[in-house]
C-alpha positions as CSV (number, residue, x, y, z in Angstrom):
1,X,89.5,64.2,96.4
2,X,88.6,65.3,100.1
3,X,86.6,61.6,100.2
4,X,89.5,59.6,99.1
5,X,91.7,61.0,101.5
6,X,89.0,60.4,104.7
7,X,89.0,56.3,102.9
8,X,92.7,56.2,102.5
9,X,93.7,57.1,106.5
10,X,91.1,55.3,108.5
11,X,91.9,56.9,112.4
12,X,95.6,57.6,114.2
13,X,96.8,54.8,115.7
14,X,98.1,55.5,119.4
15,X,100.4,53.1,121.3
16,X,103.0,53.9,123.8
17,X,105.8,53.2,121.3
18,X,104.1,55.5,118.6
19,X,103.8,58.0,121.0
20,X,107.3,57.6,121.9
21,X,107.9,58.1,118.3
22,X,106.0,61.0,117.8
23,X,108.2,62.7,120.4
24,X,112.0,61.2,119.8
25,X,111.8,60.8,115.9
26,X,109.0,62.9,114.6
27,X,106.7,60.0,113.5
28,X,103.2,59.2,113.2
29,X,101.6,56.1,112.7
30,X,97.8,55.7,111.2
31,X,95.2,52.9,110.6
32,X,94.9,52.8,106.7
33,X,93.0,51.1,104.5
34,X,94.3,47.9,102.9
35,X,94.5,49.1,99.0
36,X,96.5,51.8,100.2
37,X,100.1,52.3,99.1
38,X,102.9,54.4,100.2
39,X,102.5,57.2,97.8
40,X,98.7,57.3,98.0
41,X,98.8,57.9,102.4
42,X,102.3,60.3,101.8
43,X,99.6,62.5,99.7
44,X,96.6,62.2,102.0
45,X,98.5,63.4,104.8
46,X,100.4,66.3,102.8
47,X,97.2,67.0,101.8
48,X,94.8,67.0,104.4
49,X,97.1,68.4,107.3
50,X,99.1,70.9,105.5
51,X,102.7,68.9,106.1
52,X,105.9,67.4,104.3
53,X,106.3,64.1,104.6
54,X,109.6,62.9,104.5
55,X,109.4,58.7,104.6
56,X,106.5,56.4,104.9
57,X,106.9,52.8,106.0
58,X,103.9,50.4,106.1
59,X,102.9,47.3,107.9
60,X,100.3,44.8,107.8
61,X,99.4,43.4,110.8
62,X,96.4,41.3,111.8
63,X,93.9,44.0,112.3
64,X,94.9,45.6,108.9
65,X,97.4,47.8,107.8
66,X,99.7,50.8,109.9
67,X,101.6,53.5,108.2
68,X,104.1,55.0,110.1
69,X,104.8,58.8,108.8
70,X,108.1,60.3,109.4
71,X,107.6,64.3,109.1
72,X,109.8,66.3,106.9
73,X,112.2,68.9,109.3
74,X,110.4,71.9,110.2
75,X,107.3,70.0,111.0
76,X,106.0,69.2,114.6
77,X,104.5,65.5,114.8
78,X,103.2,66.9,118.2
79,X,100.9,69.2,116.3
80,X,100.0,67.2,113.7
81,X,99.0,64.5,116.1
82,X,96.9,67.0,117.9
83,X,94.8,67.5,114.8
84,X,94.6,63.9,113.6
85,X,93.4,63.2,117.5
86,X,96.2,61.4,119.3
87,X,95.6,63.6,122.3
């Protein structure tokens, strides 16, 4: 189970609006791999870093697909994004 969560979330993905995110509205937003759906990254990352996730919103762009995570109350996107190496 630990290795399908490493294939499912690829890397954080950091722009200025993401981390503007993470600080006003308690989102995250990863690099995840293209087979991936909405239930299968709100389980990785519940998993892996120990969190509620409270809505999950996906993208494909060109250079594949972005999940933006929105944490559950009670849950710091600051910290989480400190583990997952935004910073």
């Amino acid at each position: 189970m630990t290795q399908l969560r490493h294939r499912i979330l690829l890397h954080a993905y950091v722009t200025e609006k993401s981390m503007d995110e993470m600080e006003r509205m308690n989102k995250l937003e990863f690099m995840v791999d293209r087979r991936a759906n909405r239930a299968e990254v709100k389980r990785a990352i519940e998993d892996l870093y120990q969190c509620k996730v409270a809505k999950v919103n996906i993208k494909i762009v060109r250079s594949g697909k972005i999940a933006t995570v929105r944490l559950a109350e009670g849950f710091s996107a600051e910290d989480i994004g400190g583990r997952a190496g935004v910073f």
